[in-house]
C-alpha positions as CSV (number, residue, x, y, z in Angstrom):
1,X,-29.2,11.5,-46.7
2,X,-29.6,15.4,-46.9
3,X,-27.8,17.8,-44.3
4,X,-30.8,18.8,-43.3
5,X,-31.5,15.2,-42.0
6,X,-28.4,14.4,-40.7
7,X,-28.5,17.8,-38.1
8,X,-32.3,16.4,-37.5
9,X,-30.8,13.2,-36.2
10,X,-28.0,14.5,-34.1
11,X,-31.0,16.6,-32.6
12,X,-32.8,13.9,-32.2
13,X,-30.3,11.7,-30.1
14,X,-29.4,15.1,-28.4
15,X,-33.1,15.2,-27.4
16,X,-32.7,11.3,-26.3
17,X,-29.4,11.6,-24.4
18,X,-31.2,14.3,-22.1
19,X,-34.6,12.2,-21.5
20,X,-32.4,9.5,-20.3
21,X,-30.2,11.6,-17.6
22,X,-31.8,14.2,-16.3
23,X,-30.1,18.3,-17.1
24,X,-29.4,18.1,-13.5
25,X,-26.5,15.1,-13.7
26,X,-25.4,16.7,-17.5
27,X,-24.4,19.9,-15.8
28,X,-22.7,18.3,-12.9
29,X,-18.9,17.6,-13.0
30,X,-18.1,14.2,-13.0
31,X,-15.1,13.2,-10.0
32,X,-12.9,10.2,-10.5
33,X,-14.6,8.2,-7.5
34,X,-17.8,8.3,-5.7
35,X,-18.9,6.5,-2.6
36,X,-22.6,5.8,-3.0
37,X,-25.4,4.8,-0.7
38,X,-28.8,3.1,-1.1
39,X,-30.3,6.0,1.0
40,X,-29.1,8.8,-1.6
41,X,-32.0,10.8,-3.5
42,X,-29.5,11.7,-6.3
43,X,-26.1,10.1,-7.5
44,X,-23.1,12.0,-8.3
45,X,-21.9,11.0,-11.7
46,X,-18.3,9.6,-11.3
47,X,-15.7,7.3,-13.3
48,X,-15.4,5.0,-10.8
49,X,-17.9,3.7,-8.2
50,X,-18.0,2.5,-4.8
51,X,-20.1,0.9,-2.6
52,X,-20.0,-0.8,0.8
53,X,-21.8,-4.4,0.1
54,X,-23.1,-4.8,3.6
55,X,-25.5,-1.6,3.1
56,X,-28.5,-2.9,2.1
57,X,-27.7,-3.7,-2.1
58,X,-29.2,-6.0,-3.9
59,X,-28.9,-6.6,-7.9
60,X,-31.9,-4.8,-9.2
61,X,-30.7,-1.7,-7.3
62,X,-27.1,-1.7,-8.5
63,X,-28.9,-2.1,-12.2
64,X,-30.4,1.2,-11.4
65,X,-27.6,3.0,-10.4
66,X,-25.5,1.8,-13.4
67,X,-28.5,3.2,-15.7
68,X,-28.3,6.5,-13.7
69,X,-24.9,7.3,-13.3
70,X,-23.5,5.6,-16.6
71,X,-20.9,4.1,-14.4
72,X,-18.5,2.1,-16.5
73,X,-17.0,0.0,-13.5
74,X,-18.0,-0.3,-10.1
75,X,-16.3,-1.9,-7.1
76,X,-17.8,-3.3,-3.9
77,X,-16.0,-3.0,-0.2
78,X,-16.3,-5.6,1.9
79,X,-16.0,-4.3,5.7
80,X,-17.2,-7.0,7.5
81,X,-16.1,-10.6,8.0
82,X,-20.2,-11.4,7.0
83,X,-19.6,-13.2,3.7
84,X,-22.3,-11.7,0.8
85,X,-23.6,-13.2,-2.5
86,X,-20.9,-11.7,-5.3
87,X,-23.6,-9.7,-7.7
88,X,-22.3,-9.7,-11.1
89,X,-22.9,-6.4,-12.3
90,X,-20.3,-5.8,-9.5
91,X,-16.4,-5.9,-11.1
92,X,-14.4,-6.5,-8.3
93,X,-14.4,-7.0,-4.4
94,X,-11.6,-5.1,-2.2
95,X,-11.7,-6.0,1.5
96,X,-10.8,-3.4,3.9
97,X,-12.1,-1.8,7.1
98,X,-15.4,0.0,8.0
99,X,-12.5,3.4,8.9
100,X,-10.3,2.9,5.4
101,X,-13.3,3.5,2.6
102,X,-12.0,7.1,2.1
103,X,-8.4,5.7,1.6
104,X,-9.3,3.1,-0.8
105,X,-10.8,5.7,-2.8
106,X,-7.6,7.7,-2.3
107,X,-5.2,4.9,-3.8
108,X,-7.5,4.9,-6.9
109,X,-7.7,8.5,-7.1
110,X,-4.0,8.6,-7.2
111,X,-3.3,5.8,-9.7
112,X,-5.9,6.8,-12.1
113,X,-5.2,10.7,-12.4
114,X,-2.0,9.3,-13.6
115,X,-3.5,6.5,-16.1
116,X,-3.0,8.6,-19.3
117,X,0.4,8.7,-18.8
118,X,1.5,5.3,-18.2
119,X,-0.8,3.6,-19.9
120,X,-2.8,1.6,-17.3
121,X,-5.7,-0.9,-18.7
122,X,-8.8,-0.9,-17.5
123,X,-8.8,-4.7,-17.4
124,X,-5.3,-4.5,-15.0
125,X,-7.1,-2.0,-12.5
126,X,-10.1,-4.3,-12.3
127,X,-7.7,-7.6,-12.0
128,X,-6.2,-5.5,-9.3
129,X,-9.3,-4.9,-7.3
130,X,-11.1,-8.4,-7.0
131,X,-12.1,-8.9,-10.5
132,X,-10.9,-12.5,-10.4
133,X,-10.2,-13.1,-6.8
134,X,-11.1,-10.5,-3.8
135,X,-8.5,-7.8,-3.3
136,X,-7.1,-6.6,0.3
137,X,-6.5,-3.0,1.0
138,X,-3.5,-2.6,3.7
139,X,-2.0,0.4,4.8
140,X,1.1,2.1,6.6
141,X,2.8,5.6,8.3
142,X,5.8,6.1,9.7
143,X,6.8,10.2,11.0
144,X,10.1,10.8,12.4
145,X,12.7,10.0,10.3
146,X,15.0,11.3,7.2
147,X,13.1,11.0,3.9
148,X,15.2,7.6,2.4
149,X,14.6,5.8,6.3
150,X,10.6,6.5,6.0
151,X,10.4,5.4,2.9
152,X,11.6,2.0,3.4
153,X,10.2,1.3,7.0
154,X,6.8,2.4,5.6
155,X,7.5,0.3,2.5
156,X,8.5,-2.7,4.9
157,X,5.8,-2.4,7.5
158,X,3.2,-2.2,4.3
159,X,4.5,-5.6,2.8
160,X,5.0,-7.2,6.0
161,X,1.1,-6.9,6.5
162,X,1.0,-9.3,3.3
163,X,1.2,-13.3,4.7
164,X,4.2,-15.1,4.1
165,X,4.4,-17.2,1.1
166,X,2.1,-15.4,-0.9
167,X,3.1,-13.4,-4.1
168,X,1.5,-10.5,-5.1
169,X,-0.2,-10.9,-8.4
170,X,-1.5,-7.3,-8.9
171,X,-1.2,-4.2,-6.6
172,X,-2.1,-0.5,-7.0
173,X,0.7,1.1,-3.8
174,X,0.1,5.0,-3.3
175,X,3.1,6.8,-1.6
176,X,1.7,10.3,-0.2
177,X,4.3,12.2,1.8
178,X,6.4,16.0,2.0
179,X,7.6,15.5,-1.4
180,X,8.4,14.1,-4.7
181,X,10.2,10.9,-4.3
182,X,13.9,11.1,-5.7
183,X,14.6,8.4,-8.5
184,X,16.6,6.8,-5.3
185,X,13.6,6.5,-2.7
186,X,11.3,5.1,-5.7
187,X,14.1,2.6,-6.4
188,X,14.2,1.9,-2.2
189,X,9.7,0.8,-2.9
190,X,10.6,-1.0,-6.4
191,X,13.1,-3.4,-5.2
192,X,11.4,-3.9,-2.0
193,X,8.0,-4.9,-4.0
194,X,9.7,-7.0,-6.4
195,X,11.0,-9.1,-3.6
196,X,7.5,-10.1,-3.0
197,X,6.0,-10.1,-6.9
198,X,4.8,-13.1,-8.9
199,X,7.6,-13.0,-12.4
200,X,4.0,-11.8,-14.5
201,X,3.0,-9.5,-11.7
202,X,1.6,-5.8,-12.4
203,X,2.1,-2.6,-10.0
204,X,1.1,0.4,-10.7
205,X,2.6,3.5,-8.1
206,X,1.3,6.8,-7.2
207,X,3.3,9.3,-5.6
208,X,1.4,12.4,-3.8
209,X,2.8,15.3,-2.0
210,X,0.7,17.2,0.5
211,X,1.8,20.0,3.3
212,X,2.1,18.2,6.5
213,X,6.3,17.8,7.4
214,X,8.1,14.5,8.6
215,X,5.3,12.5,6.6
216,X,5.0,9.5,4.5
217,X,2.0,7.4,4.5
218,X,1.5,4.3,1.9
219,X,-2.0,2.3,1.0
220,X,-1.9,0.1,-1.5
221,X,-4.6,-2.6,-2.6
222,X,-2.8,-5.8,-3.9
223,X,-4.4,-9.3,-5.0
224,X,-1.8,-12.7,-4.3
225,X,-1.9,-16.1,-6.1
């Protein structure tokens, strides 16, 4: 093959590539989530998707926002008690509240900006959200205490929302609070989780730090055997 040819090609798939998504979604900056609707005229391109499954999907139409967003893996909340047909080109099920979409999409936010680092697999974070068996998202804040004591009642009230004689399996817990936790408040969440982990179990922590004082607020999204 001549040079000549081989820059033809590359033009040519360049030329492809831009028919298929429009300049429009090539220009625009791809976030970590998005929360997307059946309603919207235009998709944001995104890493991760989300949708709520009571609004109106059906397979065909997730099809065609897989084609035009490229999205690699795309997660369904559940909101409702109403119990909906499991699409497949769905990879996991995470069941929270109509009020807690934004902070699911936190957690995952926080673990994954992270994921380069520690080395998470894609095939963990989907295990983690419902691939195999629905995920539940739970959540907990506690103000008014030292830093140490608010660590480990919000780490307590968080696990105590799990039922007792399940063990976790798989759980993504974000910590977002004042600061960055000392090697002795991460060590007060570790032991606290493993009490409560199956012996194969993976967890995966975020730790955030935002301006608002006397704060620590935990969400985590966890699947049990």
């Amino acid at each position: 093959m001549t040079v000549g040819s081989s820059v033809k090609d590359k033009q040519t798939l360049k030329n492809d590539i831009n028919v298929e998504r429009s300049d429009e979604l090539q220009i625009k900056p791809i976030p970590l989530t998005a929360l997307y609707t059946p309603q919207a005229d235009n998709y944001l391109l995104s890493e991760v998707g989300f949708i709520v499954i009571e609004d109106c999907w059906n397979e065909q139409s997730l099809l065609a926002l897989k084609r035009q967003t490229g999205l690699g893996t795309l997660f369904a909340l559940q909101t409702t008690d109403k119990c909906t047909d499991r699409f497949e080109v769905i990879d996991g099920i995470v069941i929270c509240k109509a009020d807690e979409v934004e902070q699911v999409k936190t957690v995952f936010e926080s673990i994954l900006s992270d994921r380069d680092k520690v080395g998470i697999d894609v095939n963990d974070i989907k295990r983690s959200c419902g691939a195999e068996k629905s995920a539940q998202f739970i959540q907990a804040r506690v103000t008014g205490r030292t830093d140490s004591e608010q660590i480990k009642s919000a780490v307590n009230q968080l696990l105590n929302q799990i039922p007792k004689g399940l063990s976790i399996e798989y759980m993504m817990l974000d910590i977002e609070s004042d600061h960055k936790l000392s090697l002795d408040e991460f060590f007060i969440v570790t032991t606290a989780v493993e009490s409560r982990i199956a012996d194969d179990a993976e967890v995966f922590y975020g730790n955030r730090m935002i301006d608002r004082p006397d704060h620590c607020w935990m969400g985590a999204i966890y699947v049990t055997g």
